[in-house]
N, C-alpha and C positions, 0 to 999 in steps of 0.2 A: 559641456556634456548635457545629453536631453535628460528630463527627469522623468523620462516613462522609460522603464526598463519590463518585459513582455515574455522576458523567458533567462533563465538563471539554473546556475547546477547548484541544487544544495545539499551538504552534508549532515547528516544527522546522526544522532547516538541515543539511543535508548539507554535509560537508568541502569546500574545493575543492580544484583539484587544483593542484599546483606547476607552475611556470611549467618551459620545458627552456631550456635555459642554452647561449649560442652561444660560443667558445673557442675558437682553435686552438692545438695545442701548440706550445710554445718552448722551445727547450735554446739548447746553446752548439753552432756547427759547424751549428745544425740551427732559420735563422729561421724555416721553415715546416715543423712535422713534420703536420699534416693537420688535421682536427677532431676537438675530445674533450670538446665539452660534453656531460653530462649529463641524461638525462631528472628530470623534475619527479617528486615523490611520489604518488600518489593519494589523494584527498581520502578523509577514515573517512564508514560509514552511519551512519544513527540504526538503532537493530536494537530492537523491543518484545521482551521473552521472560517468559512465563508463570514466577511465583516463588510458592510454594503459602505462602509465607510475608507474602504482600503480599494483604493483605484490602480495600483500598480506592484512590481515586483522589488520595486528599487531598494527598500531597505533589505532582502536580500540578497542584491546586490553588491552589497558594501558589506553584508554581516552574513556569506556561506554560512557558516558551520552553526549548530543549533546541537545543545546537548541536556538532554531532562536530569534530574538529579540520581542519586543512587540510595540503597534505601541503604539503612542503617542496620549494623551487624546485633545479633539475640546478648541479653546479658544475663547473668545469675540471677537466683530467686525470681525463676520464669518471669522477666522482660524480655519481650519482644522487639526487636528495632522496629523505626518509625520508615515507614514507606518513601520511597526517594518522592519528591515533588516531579510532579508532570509539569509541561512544556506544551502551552497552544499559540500557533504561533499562523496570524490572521493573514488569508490572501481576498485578494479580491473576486467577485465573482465570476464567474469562467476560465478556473483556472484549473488546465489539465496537469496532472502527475504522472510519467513516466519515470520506471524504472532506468538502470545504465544501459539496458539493452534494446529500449524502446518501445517495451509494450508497457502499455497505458495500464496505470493503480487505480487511478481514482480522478471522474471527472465533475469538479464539484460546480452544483449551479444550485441559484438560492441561498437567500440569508439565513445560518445557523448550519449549512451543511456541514459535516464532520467527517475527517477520516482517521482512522490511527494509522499513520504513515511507519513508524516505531515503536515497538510493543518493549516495555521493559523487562529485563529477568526477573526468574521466579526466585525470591528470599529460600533459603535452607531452613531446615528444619534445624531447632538445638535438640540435644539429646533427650532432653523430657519429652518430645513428641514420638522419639525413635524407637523409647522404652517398652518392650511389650513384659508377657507373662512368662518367658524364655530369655529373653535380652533385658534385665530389668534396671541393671547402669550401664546404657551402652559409653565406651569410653569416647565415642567421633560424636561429629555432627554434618550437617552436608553444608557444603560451599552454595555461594549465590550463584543464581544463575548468569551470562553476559547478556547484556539487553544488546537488540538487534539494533546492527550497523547499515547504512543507506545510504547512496549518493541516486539522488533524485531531482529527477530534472521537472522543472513547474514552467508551464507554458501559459502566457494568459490568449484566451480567447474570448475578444470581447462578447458581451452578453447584448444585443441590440437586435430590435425590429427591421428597421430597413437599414440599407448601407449606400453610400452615395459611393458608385466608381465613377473613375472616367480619367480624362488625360489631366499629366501637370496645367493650372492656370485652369481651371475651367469652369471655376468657383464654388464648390462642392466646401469651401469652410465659410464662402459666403452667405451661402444657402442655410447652413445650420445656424452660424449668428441671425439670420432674418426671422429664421423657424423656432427658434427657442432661446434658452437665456445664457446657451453655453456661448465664450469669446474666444473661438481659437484666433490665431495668430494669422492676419490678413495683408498679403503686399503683390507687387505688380512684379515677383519673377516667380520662375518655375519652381518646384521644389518645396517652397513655403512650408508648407504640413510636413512635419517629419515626423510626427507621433499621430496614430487615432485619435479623434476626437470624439466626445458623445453629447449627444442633446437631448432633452425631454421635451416632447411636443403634447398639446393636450386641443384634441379636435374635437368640439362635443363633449359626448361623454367619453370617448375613446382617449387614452395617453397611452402612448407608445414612444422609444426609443429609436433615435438619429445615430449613424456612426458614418464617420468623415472617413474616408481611409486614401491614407499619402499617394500620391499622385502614381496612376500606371500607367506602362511604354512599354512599346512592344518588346517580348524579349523578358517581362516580369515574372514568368511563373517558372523561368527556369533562372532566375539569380538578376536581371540584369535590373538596377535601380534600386528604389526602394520596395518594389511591389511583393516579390517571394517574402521579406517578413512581415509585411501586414496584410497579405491576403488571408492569414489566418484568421484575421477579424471578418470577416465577413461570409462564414463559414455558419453560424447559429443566424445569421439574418432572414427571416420569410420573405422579405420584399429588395430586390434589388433595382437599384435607380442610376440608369446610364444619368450625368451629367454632359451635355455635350455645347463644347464652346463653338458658338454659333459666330462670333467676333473675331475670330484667329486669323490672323496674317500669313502663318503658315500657309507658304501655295500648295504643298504637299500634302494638304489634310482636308476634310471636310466633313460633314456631320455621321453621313453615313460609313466613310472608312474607320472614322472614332471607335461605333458602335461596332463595326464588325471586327475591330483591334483587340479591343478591351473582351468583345466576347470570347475569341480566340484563345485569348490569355486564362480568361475564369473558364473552357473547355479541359485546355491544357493543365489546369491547377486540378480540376476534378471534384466529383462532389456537389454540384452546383448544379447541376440542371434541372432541380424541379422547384427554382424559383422566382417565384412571378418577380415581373420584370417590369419595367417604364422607363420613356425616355421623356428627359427633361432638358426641354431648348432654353438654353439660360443666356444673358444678357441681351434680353431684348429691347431695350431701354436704348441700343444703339441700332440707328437707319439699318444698318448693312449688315447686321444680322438678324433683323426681323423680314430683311427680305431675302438672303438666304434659310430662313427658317419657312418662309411658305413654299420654296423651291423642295426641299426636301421631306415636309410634313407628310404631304402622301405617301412617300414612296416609308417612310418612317412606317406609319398606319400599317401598311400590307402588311409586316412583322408579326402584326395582333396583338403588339402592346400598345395600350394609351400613351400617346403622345400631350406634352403638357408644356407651354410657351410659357416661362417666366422671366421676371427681371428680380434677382435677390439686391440690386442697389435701389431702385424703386416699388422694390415689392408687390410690383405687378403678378397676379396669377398666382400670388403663395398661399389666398386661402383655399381657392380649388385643389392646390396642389397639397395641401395639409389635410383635407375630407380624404381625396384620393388615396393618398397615403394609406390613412386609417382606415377605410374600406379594406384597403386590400389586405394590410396586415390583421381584421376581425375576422376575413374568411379566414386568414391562415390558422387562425386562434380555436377558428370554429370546425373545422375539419381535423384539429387534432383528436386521437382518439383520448376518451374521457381515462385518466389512470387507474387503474385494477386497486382497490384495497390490498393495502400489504400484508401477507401470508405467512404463518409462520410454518416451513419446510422441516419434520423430523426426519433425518436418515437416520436409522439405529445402525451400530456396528454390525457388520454380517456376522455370521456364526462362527465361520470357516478362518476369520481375520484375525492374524496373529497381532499384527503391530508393528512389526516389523521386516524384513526380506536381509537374508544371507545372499551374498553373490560371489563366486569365485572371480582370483582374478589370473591376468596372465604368468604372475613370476610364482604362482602356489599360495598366496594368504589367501583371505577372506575378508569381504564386506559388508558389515553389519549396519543397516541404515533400519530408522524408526525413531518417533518422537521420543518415545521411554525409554528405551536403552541411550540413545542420545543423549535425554536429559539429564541421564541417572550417571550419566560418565560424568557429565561437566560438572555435578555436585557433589564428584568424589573426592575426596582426598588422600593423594596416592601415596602421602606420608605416612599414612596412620596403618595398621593392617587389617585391623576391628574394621576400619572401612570400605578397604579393600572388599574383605571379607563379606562383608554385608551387601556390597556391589554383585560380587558373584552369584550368590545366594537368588537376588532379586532375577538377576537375567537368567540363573536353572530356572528360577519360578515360572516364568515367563514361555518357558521354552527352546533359549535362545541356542542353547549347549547341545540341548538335542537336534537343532535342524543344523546348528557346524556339524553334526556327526556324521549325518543325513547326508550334506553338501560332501562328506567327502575329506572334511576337515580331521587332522591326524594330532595326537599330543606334540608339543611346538610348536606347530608352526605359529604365522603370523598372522591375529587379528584386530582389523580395524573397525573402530565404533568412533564418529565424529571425525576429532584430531587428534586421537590415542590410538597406539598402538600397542598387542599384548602379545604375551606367546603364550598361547592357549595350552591349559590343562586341565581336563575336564572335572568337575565335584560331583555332576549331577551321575551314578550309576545307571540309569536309562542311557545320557549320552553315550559311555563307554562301554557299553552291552553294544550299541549300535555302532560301533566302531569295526568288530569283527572281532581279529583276535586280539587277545587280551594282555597278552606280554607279562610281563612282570607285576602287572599292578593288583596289590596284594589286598586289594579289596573282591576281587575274583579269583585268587590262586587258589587251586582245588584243595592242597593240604591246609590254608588257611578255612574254608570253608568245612571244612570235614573237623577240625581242631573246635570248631567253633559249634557245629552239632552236639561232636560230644560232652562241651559244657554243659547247652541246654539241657542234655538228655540225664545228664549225672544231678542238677540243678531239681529238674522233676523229680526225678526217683527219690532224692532226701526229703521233697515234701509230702509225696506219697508214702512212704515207708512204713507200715502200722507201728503201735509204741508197743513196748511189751508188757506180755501180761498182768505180770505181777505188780510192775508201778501202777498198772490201769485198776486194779483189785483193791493195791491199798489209798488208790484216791480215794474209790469208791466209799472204801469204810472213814 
């Protein structure tokens, strides 16, 4: 088996988060000193970062699954759990991340690039945080958050200046061993290259980057060969270099059907047409193709790309062909446009933005989607009632009761927040006002409402009531 591996599905697990811890403190003289559970830890990310030392995908390969730690749950006399340990886990450079669905996360280039691929959950609060001037031992505490789950697919695309195409045998790893100090793997049949290859070439003062890519044949850009997986390498390269075997035996082939083969194929791949090009007449070191190479030079030329005679076994023509190179890839360098200083973008929340959207659905419930009612579900715990309780409370706060009322939403029926399901009864009085009528619920029945005037009104009167005279006389004296 090859030990370059180019693309790999990996799965990952973000930390969770530690649970908060409910407590109240106990001494001697002192059986209730208040609350002092502990918040939970926060769960670690999975974090990718660019390591110019990591040339391939292969060790995840053999090791999918990647999982960061979990934080640690809140304990008595306010400790805090310890935050799960993060998880960075090194690619090489030019390696794209897509999701399961195929759109691209994160395409990393450069040494030290970073991405958070998986965010761990948010630690719970313990009850000492939850304690207000109203709630002052709350009896819950909130649960950890789940850190986020990922199967992610990492493609490497190499990172190189120019790329040598051209047909199997046409020496395109010979050329790179001649050109710099990398040794791919060199023999007399087709196919040889089954992995890219990279070279560092230094012309002048210019160094620039060589990439070998396995042999193409008509028929590569839609599967047939090796060519469909490694024409992704040659996708970030400025300068592209036909390699054309000027020695071939094949009656069927000749220098110009090569170049118009191979072009055909990078047409049909796509993406590639605004890069400068050159052909490179290689093995001229033999009679019969340096006089097949002046038969076609010209008609090469017309093209408008430099055409360049080399021999990579006697290294004839490699240093013009090493300037050239590097010319072409400094204009490339030089025509990029210069990077903008990086900006920091405020959006403020709009005014009008609740946080979250109610949506009906077809069989009568309702769906509640938003980061904070979301959140606030999954750190509930539906054992307790105090926290129950305290859930509800947070989402009237918010609003959430009153726009179920709004949508249409009726006491019972069924609603969903996240992956919970409730059957709604409203607390918030605005909700149930906006409901209509009112039914039975005895926090609007008119004779409750009327019983309850006249407390107030009887309430007043005994404080208003003047004292009588006489006590008022003999205080006086």
């Amino acid at each position: 088996m090859s030990s370059f591996v180019d693309r790999v599905v990996l799965h990952v697990q973000a930390g969770n988060g530690g649970h908060g811890c409910v407590s109240i403190h106990r001494e001697k003289f002192k059986p209730f000193g208040g609350p002092d559970g502990g918040n939970g830890g926060h769960g670690g990310d999975v974090v990718l970062e660019v390591d110019p030392n990591v040339h391939t995908l292969l060790d995840f390969h053999f090791h999918p699954h990647a999982k960061a730690g979990n934080g640690k749950g809140g304990q008595g006399s306010n400790r805090d759990g310890a935050n799960g340990g993060g998880l960075t886990l090194k690619v090489p450079d030019g390696t794209v991340v897509h999701d399961s669905a195929g759109a691209v996360i994160a395409d990393l280039i450069g040494a030290g690039t970073r991405c958070v691929l998986a965010r761990g959950g948010r630690g719970g609060r313990g009850n000492a945080s939850l304690a207000t001037s109203t709630r002052k031992a709350p009896g819950f505490a909130e649960l950890g958050e789940t850190g986020e789950a990922l199967d992610a697919i990492l493609e490497l695309k190499s990172v190189a200046d120019v790329g040598l195409v051209g047909f199997p045998s046409a020496g395109k790893s010979s050329l790179i061993a001649a050109l710099s100090a990398a040794r791919p793997k060199i023999a007399d049949y087709p196919f040889t290259t089954l992995v890219p290859n990279l070279g560092v070439v230094a012309a002048g003062d210019t160094t620039y980057t060589i990439a070998d890519v396995p042999g193409l044949i008509p028929g590569a850009a839609s599967g047939k060969g090796l060519g469909l997986e490694f024409l992704r390498h040659i996708e970030r390269c400025a300068v592209l270099a036909h390699v054309v075997d000027c020695a071939t035996l094949d009656p069927g082939r000749d220098p110009l059907s090569d170049i118009d083969a191979i072009e055909y194929e990078l047409a049909e791949y796509g993406g590639l047409e605004d890069r400068a090009r050159l052909v490179i007449l290689n093995k001229m070191d033999i009679p019969e193709a340096a006089d097949l190479a002046d038969l076609v030079q010209d008609d090469a030329k017309a093209r408008g790309w430099p055409v360049l005679r080399v021999s990579a076994a006697t290294h004839q023509g490699l240093s013009t062909l090493s300037y050239t190179l590097a010319e072409a890839v400094e204009a490339h360098r030089a025509s990029r446009p210069t990077p903008e200083p990086t900006r920091i973008v405020l959006r403020p929340t709009a005014v009008d933005d609740t946080g979250f959207e109610v949506a009906p659905d077809r069989d009568g419930s309702f769906t509640v989607t938003g980061r904070k009612p979301e959140g606030w579900v999954r750190q509930t715990n539906f054992d307790n009632e105090e926290a129950v309780g305290f859930l509800a409370d947070r989402l009237a706060r918010i609003g959430v009761e009153t726009a179920l009322a709004k949508a249409g939403a009726e006491p019972g029926c069924t609603v969903r927040i996240g992956n919970f399901e409730f059957e709604w009864e409203p607390t918030d009085p605005a909700a149930v006002a906006a409901i209509g009528p009112r039914g039975t619920d005895t926090r609007f029945d008119r004779s409750t409402r009327v019983a309850a005037a006249e407390r107030l009104a009887a309430r007043k009167s005994r404080r208003q009531k003047p004292e009588d005279p006489e006590n008022e006389a003999a205080q006086q004296e």
